[in-house]
C-alpha positions in Angstrom: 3.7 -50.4 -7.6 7.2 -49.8 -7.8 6.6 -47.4 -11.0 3.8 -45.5 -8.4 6.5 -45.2 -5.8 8.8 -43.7 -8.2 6.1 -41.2 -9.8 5.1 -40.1 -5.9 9.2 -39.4 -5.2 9.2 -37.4 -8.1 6.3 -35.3 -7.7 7.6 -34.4 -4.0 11.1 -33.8 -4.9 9.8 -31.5 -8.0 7.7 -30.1 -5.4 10.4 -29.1 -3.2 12.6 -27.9 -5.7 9.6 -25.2 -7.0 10.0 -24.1 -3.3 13.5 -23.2 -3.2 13.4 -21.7 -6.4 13.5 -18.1 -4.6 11.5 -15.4 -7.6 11.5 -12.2 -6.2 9.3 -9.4 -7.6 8.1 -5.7 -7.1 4.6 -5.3 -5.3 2.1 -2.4 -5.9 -0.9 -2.8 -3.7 -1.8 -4.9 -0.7 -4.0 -7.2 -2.3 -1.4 -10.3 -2.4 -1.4 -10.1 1.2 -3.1 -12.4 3.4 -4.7 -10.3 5.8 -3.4 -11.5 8.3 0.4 -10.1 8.0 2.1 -7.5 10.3 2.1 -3.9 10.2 3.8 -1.3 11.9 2.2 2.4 12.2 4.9 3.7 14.1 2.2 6.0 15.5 3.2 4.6 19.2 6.2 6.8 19.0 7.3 10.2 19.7 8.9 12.9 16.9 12.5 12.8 16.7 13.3 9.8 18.3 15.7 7.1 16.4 13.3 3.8 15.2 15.2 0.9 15.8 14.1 -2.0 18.2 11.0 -0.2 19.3 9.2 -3.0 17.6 11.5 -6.0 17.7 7.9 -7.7 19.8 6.9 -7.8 16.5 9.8 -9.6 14.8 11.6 -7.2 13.2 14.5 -4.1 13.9 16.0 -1.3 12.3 19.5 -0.5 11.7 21.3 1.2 9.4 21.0 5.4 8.5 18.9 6.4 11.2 15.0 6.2 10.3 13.0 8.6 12.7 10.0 9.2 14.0 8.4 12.9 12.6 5.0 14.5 12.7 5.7 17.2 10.1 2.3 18.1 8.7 4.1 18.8 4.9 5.0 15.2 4.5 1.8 13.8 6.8 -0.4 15.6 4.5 0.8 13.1 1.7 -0.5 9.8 3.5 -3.9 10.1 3.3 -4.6 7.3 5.0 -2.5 8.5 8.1 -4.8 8.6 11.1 -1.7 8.3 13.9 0.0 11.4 12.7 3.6 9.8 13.0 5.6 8.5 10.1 9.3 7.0 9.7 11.8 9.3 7.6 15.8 9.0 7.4 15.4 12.7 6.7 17.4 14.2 10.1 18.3 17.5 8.1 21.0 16.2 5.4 20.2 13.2 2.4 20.7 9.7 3.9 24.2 8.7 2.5 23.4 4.7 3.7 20.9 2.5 3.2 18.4 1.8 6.0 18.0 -1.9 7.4 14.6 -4.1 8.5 16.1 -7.3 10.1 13.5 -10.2 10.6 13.5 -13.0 13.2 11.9 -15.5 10.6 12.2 -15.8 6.9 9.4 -13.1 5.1 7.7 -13.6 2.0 6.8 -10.4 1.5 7.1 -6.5 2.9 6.0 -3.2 1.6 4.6 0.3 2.8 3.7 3.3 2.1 6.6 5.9 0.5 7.0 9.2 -0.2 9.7 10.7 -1.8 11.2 13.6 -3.9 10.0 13.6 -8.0 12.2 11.7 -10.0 14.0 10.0 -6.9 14.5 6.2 -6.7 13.8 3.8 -4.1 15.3 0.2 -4.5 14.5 -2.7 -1.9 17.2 -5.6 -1.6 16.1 -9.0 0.1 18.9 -10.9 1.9 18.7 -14.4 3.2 21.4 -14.8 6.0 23.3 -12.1 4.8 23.5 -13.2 1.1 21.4 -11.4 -1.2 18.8 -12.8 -3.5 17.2 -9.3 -5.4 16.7 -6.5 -5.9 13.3 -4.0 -6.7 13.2 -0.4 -7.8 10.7 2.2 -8.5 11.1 5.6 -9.1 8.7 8.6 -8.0 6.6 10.8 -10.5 5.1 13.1 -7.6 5.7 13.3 -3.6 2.0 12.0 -2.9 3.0 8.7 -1.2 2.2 5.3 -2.9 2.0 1.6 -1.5 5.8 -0.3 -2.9 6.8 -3.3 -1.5 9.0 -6.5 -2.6 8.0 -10.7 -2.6 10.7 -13.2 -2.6 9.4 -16.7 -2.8 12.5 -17.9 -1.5 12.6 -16.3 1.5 14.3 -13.7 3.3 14.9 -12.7 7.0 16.1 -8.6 6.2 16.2 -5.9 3.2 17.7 -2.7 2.8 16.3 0.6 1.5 18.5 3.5 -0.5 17.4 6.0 -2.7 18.8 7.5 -5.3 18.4 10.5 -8.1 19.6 13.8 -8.7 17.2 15.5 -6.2 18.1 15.3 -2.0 16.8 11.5 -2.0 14.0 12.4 0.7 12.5 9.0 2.4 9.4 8.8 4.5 7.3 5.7 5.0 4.4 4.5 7.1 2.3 1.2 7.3 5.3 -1.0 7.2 4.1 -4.5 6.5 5.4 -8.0 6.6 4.4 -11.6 5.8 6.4 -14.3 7.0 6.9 -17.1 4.8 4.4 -20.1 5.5 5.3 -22.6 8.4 7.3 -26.0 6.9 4.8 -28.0 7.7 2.4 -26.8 5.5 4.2 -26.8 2.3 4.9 -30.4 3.0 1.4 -31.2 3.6 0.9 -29.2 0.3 3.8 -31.4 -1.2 2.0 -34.5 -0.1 -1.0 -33.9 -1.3 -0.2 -33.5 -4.5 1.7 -37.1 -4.5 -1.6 -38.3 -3.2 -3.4 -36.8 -6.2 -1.0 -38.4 -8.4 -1.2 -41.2 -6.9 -5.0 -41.8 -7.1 -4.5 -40.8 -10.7 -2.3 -43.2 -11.7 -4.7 -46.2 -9.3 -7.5 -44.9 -11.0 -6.1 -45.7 -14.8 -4.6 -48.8 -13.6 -8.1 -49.9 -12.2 -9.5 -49.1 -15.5 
């Protein structure tokens, strides 16, 4: 029984540790989301006006160089899926010198939208966890037709910041801004514990035999 007890410890300990292990990776499409995640339209705002806490309701502000709200029909014509007719852009008549900043109230697993951007710019995506950063994504445009890009951390994170880079003006517009927050504690433990059960059972059953 003792041996058991040991085996279980071990199983929920390896457990945790996988969970902390933070992994973080670039994300192309929406499909790894769960559906039931946050997005942001930004099609309640107005053009010109500076995004930043419009939407902290929803857990999450913007800082850094400026993002606005525009309605220019050149760049909505490259979100086809853009029914709103508003989109976010740091583009206020000069390239964005300073990366832009999504700051969470709870720890995210993943984010990602919808980006357009110059030819042969680069967008990179950092994940910080209280400050402290953990990675850091990249992908860089072939046309200006804008494509779903978006980062998952499995450790966690609670903001990211956005530059881009290249030899072009480093143009950034973005729309359906979505988030998923990591899962609640409580069920990764009751994950954790269920597989010591398993184990345990396991090892009962071969013992039995």
């Amino acid at each position: 029984m003792k041996l058991l007890r040991i085996i279980f410890l071990a199983v929920l300990t390896g457990a945790s540790a996988c969970g902390l292990s933070a992994q973080v990776s670039s994300v192309f499409n929406t499909s790894g989301f769960s559906g039931a995640e946050t997005v942001i339209t930004f099609n309640s705002l107005t053009q010109g006006i500076q995004i930043t806490n419009q939407f902290s309701g929803q857990a999450v502000t913007f800082s850094g160089a400026a993002l606005n709200a525009s309605t220019n029909s050149g760049d909505l014509s490259q979100f086809a899926n853009n029914a709103g007719g508003v989109i976010a852009t740091t583009w206020t008549g000069a390239p964005a010198n300073t990366p832009w900043v999504a700051t969470f109230t709870v720890p995210q697993l993943q984010i990602g939208f919808l980006v357009e951007m110059n030819t042969g710019d680069t967008v990179a995506i950092t994940t910080r966890l209280n400050g402290t950063s953990t990675g850091t994504v990249s992908f860089l445009s072939s046309n200006t037709t804008a494509v779903f890009f978006g980062v998952k951390d499995t450790g966690g994170f609670n903001s990211i910041s956005v530059s881009v880079t290249g030899t072009n003006n480093r143009f950034f517009a973005m729309d359906d801004f979505r988030f998923q927050a990591i899962p609640e504690p409580g069920v990764t433990a009751l994950m954790a514990a269920g597989l010591g059960l398993t184990t345990l059972l396991h090892f009962r059953r071969r013992a039995a035999a």
